[in-house]
N, C-alpha and C positions, 0 to 999 in steps of 0.2 A: 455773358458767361461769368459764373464764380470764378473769382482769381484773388488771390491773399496782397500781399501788398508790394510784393516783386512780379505783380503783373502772371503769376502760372497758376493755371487750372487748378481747384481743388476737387478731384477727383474723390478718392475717398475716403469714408466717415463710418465713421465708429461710433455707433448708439447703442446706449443703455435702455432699452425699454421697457423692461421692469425691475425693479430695487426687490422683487420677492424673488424668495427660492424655499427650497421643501429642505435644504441640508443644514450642518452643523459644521463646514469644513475649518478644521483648524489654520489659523492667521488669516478667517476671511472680516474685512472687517465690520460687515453684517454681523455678526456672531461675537464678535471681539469689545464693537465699540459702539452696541445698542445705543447709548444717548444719543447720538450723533446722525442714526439711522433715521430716515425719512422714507415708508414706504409709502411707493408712489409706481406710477407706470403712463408710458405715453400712449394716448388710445390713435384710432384709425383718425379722427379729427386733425389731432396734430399734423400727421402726413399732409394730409387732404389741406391742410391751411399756410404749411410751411414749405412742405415740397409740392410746388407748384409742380405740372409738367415740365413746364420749361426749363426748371431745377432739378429735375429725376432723368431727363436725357444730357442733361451734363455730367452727370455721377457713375462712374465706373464700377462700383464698389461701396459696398457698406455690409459693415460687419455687426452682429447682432449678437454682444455680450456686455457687461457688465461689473464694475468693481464690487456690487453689492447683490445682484440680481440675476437669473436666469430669464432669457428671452422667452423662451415656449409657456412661459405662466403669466404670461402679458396677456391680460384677457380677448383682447383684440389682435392678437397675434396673426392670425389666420385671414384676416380683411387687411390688413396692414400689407403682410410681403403681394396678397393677390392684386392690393391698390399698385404697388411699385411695378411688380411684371408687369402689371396688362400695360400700365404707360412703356414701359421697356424693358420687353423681354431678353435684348442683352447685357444688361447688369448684373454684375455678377456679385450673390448674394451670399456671406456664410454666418452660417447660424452655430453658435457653441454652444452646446447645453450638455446637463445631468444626465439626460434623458428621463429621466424618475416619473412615474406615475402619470404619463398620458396613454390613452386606449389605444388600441390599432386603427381606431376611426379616427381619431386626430393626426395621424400618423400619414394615413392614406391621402387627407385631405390637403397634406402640405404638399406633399410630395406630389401631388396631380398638380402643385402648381408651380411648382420649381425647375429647371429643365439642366442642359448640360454645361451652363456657365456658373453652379450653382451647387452649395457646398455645406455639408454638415455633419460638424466634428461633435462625438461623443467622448466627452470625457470621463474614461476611464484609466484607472492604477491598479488594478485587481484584474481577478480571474473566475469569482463566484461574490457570493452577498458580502463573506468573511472579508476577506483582501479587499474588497474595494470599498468595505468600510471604516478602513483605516483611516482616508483621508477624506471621503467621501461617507462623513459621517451621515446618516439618517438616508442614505441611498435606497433605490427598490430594486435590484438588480435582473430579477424575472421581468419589472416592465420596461427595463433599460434593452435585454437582449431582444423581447418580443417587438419592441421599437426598431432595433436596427435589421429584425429579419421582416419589418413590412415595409421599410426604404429601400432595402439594397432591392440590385435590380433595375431599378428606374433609372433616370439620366441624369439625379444631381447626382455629388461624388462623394462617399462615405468615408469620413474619418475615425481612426479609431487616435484619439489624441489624448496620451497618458503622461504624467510624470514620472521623473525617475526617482522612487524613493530608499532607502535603506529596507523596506518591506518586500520590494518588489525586482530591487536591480537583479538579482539571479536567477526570475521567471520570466525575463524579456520576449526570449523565442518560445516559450508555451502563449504568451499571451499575443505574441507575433502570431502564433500559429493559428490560435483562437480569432481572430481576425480574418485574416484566409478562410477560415471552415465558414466562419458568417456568409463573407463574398464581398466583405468591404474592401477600397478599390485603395485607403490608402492605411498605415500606420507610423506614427507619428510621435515621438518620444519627446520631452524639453528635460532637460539639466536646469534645473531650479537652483533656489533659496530660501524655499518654502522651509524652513528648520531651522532648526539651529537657536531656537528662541522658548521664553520659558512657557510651555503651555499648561499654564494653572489651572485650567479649568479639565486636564485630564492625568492628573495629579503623575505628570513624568518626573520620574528621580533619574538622574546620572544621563546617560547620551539618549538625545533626542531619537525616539525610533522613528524618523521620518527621514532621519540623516542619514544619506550613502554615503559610497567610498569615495575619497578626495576627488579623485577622477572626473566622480560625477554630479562635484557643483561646478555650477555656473559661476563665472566670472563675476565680478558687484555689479550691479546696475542694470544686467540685461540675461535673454534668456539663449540659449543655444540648443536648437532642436536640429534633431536628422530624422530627414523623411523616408521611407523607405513604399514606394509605388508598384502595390500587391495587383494593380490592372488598368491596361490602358487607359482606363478614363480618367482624368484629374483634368481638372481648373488650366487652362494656359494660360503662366502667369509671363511669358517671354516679355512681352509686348508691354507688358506695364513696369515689370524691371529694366526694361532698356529706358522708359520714359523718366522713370526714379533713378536713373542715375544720368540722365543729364542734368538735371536739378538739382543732385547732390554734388558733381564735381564743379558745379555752379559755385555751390555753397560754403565747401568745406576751406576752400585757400583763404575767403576772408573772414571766418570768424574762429573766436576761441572753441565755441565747442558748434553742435552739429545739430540745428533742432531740426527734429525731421520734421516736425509739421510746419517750419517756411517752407520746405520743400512741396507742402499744399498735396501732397499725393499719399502720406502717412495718418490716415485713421485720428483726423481732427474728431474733437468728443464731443457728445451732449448727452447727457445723463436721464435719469427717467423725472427728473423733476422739471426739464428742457430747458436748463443750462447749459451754454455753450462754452469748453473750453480746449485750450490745445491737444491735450491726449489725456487717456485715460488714466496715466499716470501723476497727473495734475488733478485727475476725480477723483483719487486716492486719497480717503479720509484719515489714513494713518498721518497725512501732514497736511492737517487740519489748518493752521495757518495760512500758507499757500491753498487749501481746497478752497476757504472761504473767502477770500479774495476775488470768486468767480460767480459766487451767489448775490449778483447784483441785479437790477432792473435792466442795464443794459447789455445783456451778454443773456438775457432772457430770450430763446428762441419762440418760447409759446405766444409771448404777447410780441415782440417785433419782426419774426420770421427772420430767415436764412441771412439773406441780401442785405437787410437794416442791420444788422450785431455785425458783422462782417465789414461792414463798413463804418463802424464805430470806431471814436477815436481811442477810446480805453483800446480794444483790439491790435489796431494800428501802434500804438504806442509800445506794444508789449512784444513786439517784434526785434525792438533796440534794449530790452534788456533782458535778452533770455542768461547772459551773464551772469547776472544778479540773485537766478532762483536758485536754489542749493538741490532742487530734485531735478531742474535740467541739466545742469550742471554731470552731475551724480547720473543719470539716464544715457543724456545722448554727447554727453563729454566724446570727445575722440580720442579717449582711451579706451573706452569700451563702445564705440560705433564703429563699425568698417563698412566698407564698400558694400559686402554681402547681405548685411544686416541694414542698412540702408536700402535696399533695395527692390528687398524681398516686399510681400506685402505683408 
C-alpha cells in the first residue's frame, strides 16, 4: 500500500492534467506569468504506466484540476478517467472545469462513464455570457449551459461552483435559482482573495471590481465555501472525514503548523508536466522559488512512477521541514487550518 512516511494511506491526489485552457481569468498564472508557462498535459500512457492497478484500488479520490490548466482539454481525457473506473468503479472522481466549448458528444461520453461516487463542478460567477465574463474572461456560456443540461440527470453529481465577487455578491439566489432550473444536485459558493491586486492588463483605476463586501473575503491563506444541497444526490464524504480527522488530531499537538498532506489523505499534486509535489499550492508558480525546487529528476513521476518518488529521500526529508517553507507556513499554519477545513476533502 502507498503510505507517506508516518506509515498512513495516501488516499487522495490532486492532478493537473493539462496546463491549457481557452480563458483569460484574471490572477491565473497562465495568463499572468507566461515566461514561466510550460504547456504540457499527461496523456492515457501516464496512467497506464504509473498507476498501476494495484495503485488505482488504493486511491479513494483524485481530483482533476489545475494551477495553470483545465482538465476536459487534456486530449486524452476521455480514455484516461474510462482506464481509472473500469479498474475501480468506486473511486471517486471530481472533475472542475470552465466548461467552455465541448459538444454534447463529449459530454455524453463522460458521463456514460462516471457513475454515483463521481462529481463535476462547473465554474461559474455569472448568470449570462456578460457576468461570467468578468472573471471568466474568454468563456462560451451557450456551450457552458448546453454542457450542464446533457449531464444533469445521470448519477455523477453536478456542481454549480462560483466565486464570491464584488459583481456578483447581490445575484446569489437568482444564480442559486438558475441552478435548480438546470436540475443540478449541488451549489456551491467560496469567499476568496482573488482581488484586491493591481490588474494591469485590464487597465482597473481605484477599487478593484472583483472585490466584495469585507464579509465576503476569505481569511489569508485559505478558502471558505458553503454548500448548499439542491438534491439528494451528492458524493458521501462521511467516511473519509472521519478518516481525515484521525490523522489530523494525530497531527496537530506535535507540530507548529498543520501540513495536510502528512496527513496523506489531502490532494498530494502532480502537475501536467508529472512532477510530484505536496499540494497544489506548492505548484503555484506565483512562488516560483519554492515551485522550482520540485522540477527535479527525482520527484519526476513520468520516468520513476508513484512508488519510486514516494519513497525518495528528497520526499522523506521534506516532511521535517514543512516549518521552513513560507507558503506552508502561510497555507496550512493553524491559524487558518481548523478541524473543518482539515477534513473536508
Amino acid at each position: 500500500m502507498m503510505k507517506n512516511k508516518y506509515n498512513w494511506p495516501l488516499w487522495h491526489w490532486h492532478i493537473e492534467v493539462s496546463s491549457i485552457c481557452t480563458l483569460k481569468c484574471p490572477r491565473c498564472p497562465r495568463y499572468e506569468l507566461p515566461d514561466t508557462l510550460v504547456q504540457d498535459q499527461l496523456k492515457l500512457s501516464f496512467f497506464q504506466n504509473s498507476f498501476s492497478p494495484e495503485v488505482i484500488k488504493q486511491i479513494q479520490r483524485i481530483s482533476f484540476c489545475g494551477d495553470d490548466g483545465d482538465p476536459i482539454y487534456a486530449k486524452e481525457f476521455l480514455e484516461i478517467i474510462t482506464y481509472l473506473k473500469k479498474i475501480k468503479p468506486t473511486m471517486n472522481i471530481l472533475i472542475i472545469t470552465n466548461g467552455s466549448y465541448k459538444k454534447t458528444e463529449w459530454w455524453q461520453k463522460l458521463v456514460s462513464v462516471l457513475n454515483e461516487y463521481d462529481e463535476i463542478h462547473f465554474s461559474l460567477d455569472g448568470w449570462d455570457q456578460e457576468s461570467n465574463s468578468k472573471y471568466r474572461v474568454n468563456c462560451d456560456w451557450d456551450s457552458i449551459i448546453e454542457g450542464i443540461k446533457t449531464v444533469v440527470g445521470h448519477k455523477a453529481t453536478i456542481t454549480w461552483a462560483g466565486i464570491v465577487f464584488g459583481f456578483n455578491e447581490h445575484n446569489i439566489n437568482m444564480m442559486k435559482g438558475m441552478a435548480i432550473g438546470l436540475g443540478m444536485d449541488k451549489f456551491q459558493l467560496t469567499n476568496s482573495t482573488k482581488f484586491g491586486c493591481n490588474y494591469e492588463h485590464y487597465n482597473i483605476k481605484g477599487k478593484d471590481y472583483l472585490e466584495p463586501s469585507l464579509d465576503r473575503v476569505a481569511r489569508q491563506g485559505r478558502f471558505e465555501r458553503n454548500i448548499s444541497y439542491l438534491t439528494n444526490k451528492a458524493v458521501n464524504e462521511d467516511q473519509a472525514k472521519k478518516i481525515n480527522l484521525q490523522y489530523f488530531n494525530k497531527v496537530k499537538p506535535k507540530h507548529k503548523i498543520v501540513p495536510l498532506c502528512m496527513i496523506g489523505t489531502k490532494g498530494l499534486y502532480i502537475n501536467s508536466q508529472g512532477y510530484f509535489m505536496p499540494c497544489c499550492w506548492l505548484g503555484n508558480r506565483y512562488q516560483y522559488d519554492t515551485y522550482s525546487k520540485f522540477l527535479i529528476d527525482e520527484l519526476n513521476v513520468k520516468k520513476h512512477g508513484i512508488e519510486k518518488v514516494l519513497n525518495n529521500e528528497y520526499w522523506e526529508t521534506f516532511f521535517d521541514n514543512f516549518y521552513k517553507i513560507k507558503e506552508c507556513n502561510s497555507k496550512c499554519s493553524t491559524k487558518v487550518v481548523d478541524e473543518e477545513y482539515a477534513t473536508s476533502w
